[in-house]
N, C-alpha and C positions, 0 to 999 in steps of 0.2 A: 907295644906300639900304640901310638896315642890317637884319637879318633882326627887330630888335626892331621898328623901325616898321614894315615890311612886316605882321608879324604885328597890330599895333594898327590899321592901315587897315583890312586885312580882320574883326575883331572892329566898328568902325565899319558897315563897310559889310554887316557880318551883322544887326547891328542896327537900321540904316536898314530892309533889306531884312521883315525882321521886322516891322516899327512897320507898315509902310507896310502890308503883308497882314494884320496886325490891323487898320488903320485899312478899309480896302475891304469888307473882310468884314462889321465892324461898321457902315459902310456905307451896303450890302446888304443886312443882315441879314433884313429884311422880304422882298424879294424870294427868299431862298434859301428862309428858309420858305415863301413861295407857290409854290415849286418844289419842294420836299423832300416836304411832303406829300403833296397828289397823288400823288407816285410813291409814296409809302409804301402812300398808300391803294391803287392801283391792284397792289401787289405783295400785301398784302393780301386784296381782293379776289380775288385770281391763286391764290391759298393757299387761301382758303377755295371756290373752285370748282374746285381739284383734288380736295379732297377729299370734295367732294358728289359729283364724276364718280366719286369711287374707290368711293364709300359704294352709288350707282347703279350702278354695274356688277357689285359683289358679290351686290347685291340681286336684280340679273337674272339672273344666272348662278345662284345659289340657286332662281328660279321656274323657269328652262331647264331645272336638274337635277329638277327636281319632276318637272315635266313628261313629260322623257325615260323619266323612274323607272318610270310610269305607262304610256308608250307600249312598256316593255320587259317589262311585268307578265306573271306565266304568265298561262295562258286555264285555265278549269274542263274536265275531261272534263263529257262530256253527262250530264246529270241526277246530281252532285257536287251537295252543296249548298255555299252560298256562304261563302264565305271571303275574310277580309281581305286585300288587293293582289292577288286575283287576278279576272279577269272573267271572263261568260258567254260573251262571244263578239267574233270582233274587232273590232265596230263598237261595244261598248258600251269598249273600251279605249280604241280612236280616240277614239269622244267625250269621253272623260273628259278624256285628254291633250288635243285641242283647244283646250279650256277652259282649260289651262293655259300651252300657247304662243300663244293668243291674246289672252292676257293680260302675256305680256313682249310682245310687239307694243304694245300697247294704252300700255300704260304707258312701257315701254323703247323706243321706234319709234326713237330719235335714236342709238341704241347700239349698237354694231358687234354686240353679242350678239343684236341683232335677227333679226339675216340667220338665226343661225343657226335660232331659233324661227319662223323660215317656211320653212325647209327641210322640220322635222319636222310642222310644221303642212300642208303639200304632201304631205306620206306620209300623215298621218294624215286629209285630205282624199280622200285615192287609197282607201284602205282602208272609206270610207263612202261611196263610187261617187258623189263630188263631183268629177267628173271635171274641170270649169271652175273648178272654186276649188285644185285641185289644180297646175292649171296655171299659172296664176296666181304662187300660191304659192312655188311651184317658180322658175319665171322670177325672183323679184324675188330668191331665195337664189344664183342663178347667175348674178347681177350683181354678185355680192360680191368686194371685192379681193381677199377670201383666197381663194388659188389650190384649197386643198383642199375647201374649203365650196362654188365654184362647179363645179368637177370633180364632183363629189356630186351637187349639185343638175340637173347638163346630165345625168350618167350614167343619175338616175332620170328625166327627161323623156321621152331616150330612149325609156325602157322604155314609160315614160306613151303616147307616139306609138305605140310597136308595137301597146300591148294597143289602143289607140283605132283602130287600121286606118291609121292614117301612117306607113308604114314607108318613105317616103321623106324625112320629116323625121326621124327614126330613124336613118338611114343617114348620113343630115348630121352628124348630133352621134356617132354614134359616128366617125364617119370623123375629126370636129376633135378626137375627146378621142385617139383612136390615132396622132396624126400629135405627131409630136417625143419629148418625154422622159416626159411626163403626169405626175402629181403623186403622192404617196404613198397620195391616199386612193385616187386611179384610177389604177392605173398603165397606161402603153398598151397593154400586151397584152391588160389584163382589156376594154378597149372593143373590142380585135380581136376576141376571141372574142367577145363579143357578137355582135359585127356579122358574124362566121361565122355565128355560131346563127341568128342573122336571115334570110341569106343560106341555107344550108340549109330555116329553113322555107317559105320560099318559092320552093325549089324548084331554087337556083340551083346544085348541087352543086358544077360546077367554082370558082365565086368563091371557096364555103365551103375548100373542098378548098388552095387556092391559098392561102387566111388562115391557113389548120394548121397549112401543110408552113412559112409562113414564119415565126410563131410557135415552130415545135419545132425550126427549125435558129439563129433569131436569138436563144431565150431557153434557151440550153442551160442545164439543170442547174435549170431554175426549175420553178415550179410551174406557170407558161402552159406552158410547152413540151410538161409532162408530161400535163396536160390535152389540149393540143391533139395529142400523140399516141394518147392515147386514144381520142378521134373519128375520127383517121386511118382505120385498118384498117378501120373499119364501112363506109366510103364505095365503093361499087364504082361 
């Protein structure tokens, strides 16, 4: 067979081939659109609820900063007369801020920015001697994935346990935040010396003592070290 028919077969059988997948297609045609759609719409849909998620999470993050802005506010000296972003006193800042992470709660509850406005919502609970909504608070921010937001929230529980007279749930949470690498907002030294300081006040000298010298020879050169040599020498 010679290369001119060879080449005319397959022009043939490019044609066939053609006709045929036009023919199927037109078909079909009804069913691809019952199938094309849906997926349009559903990709659709998929577009317009990224960007209501993106539009809501700006929005929260916007009230979180209000908020924060608020719980960072200076305080007046006593009897200063009043003046704009600043408060008379720490409960009247607390409150304010409250108001304003209980409302990315309220609103945002479904959004990872959530955690973060029950963190500060926890402090600013602590600060107006809501001791159980403090707690609360605190806990539901130290179940958050992000490792630094829950490190935060266990570090002030902690503290929350000591001032409350549990200074053996105290010891628990510093002991879990000071065991491995800890995370940048806590890192494990800073829960070591906690839990020296802890340890100290109540009495324990040698524990304390033991937390310092291992801190000042394990974190040479750091700021824990050089802290925890400082406490050293006073200890007799």
């Amino acid at each position: 067979m010679d290369s001119q028919t060879r080449h005319a077969l397959k022009q043939d059988k490019f044609v066939q081939t053609t006709q045929e997948s036009v023919g199927w297609i037109t078909e079909h045609r009804a069913a691809l659109l019952r199938y094309s759609i849906p997926t349009v719409v559903l990709i659709v849909l998929a577009i317009v609820a990224g960007i209501l998620y993106s539009q809501r999470t700006v929005a929260a993050k916007v009230l979180l900063g209000q908020g924060i802005d608020v719980y960072s506010s200076p305080l007046l000296p006593p009897g200063a007369p009043a003046q704009a972003g600043a408060y008379a006193s720490t409960a009247d800042r607390a409150r304010a801020a409250a108001k304003l992470f209980q409302q990315v709660i309220d609103q945002y509850g479904m959004l990872p920015v959530a955690a973060k406005a029950h963190y500060f919502l926890g402090l600013a609970d602590q600060d107006l001697g809501n001791i159980s909504g403090a707690e609360s608070e605190l806990q539901k921010a130290a179940g958050s994935w992000n490792g630094n937001l829950s490190s935060l929230a266990n570090y002030a529980l902690a503290g929350l346990y000591h001032q409350t007279g549990r200074d053996a749930q105290a010891i628990a949470l510093y002991q879990q935040l000071g065991n491995g690498k800890g995370t940048t907002a806590v890192p494990n030294y800073n829960a070591e010396l906690a839990l020296a300081d802890l340890y100290n006040a109540q009495g324990k000298k040698d524990q304390a003592r033991a937390l310092w010298a291992k801190i000042k020879d394990q974190d040479k050169g750091g700021a824990a070290a050089e802290i925890a040599a400082q406490k050293l020498p006073t200890q007799n």
